[in-house]
C-alpha positions as CSV (number, residue, x, y, z in Angstrom):
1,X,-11.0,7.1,20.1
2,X,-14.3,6.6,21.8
3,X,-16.4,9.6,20.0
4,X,-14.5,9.9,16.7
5,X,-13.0,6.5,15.5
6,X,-15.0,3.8,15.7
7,X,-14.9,0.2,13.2
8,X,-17.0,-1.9,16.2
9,X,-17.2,-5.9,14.5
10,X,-20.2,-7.7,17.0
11,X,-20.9,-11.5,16.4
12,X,-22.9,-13.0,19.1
13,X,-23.7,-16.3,19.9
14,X,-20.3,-17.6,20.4
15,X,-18.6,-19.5,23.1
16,X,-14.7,-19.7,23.6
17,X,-12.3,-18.1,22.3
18,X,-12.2,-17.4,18.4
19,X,-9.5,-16.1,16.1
20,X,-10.0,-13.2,13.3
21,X,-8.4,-13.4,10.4
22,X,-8.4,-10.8,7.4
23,X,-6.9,-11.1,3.9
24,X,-5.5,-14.6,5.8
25,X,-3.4,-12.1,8.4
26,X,-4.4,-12.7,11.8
27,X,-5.8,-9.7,13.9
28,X,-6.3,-11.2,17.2
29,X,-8.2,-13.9,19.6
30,X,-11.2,-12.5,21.7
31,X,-13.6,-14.6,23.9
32,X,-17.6,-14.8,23.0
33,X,-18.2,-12.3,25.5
34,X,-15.5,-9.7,23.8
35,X,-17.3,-10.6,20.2
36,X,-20.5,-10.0,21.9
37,X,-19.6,-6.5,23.6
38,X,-18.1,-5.6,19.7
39,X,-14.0,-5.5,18.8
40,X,-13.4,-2.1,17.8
41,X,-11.2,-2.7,14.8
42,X,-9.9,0.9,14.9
43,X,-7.4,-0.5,17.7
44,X,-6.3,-2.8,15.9
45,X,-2.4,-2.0,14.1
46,X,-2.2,-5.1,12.1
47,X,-5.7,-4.6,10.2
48,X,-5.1,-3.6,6.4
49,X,-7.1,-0.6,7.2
50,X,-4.4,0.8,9.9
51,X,-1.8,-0.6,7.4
52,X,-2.9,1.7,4.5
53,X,-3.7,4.3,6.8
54,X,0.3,4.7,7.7
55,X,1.0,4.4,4.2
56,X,-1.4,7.6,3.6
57,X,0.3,9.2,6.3
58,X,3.9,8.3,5.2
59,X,3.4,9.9,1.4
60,X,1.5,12.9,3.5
61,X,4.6,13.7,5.3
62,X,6.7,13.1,2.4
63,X,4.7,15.8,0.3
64,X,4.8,18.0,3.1
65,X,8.5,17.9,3.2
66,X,8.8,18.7,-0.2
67,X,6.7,21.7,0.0
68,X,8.7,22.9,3.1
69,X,11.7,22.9,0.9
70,X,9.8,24.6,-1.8
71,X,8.6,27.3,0.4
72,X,12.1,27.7,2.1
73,X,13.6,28.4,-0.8
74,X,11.0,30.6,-1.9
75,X,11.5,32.6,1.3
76,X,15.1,32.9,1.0
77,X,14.7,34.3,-2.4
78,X,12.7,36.8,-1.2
79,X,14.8,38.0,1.9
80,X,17.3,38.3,0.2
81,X,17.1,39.7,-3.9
């Protein structure tokens, strides 16, 4: 996670605790210190970005499935005509 998947969000400045909201969902609460040190958004499941990344992976795996099948079948055929 460290080297390879990074979204880091810094804001400095800020005192307390603030909320971030995106597309009016929110993604979590961190203290000015946290904001300052950077929210690494890739951590974050509820983002849109982690949200359309499942969906990617969901219609991957579907494919895949699908070309299993086809290449089962494919297999079959040959072993045995």
């Amino acid at each position: 996670m460290e080297e390879m998947n990074q979204e880091l969000l810094k804001v400095t400045g800020l005192k307390g605790d603030h909320t971030l909201f995106i597309d009016d969902e929110e993604i979590g609460v961190w203290s000015g210190e946290e904001w300052t040190k950077g929210i690494n958004l890739a951590n974050e499941t509820k983002t849109p970005q982690y949200q359309q990344a499942l969906a990617v992976m969901h219609l991957n795996e579907y494919r895949w499935e699908i070309e299993r099948e086809f290449r089962q079948y494919a297999w079959i055929q040959f072993c045995f005509f």
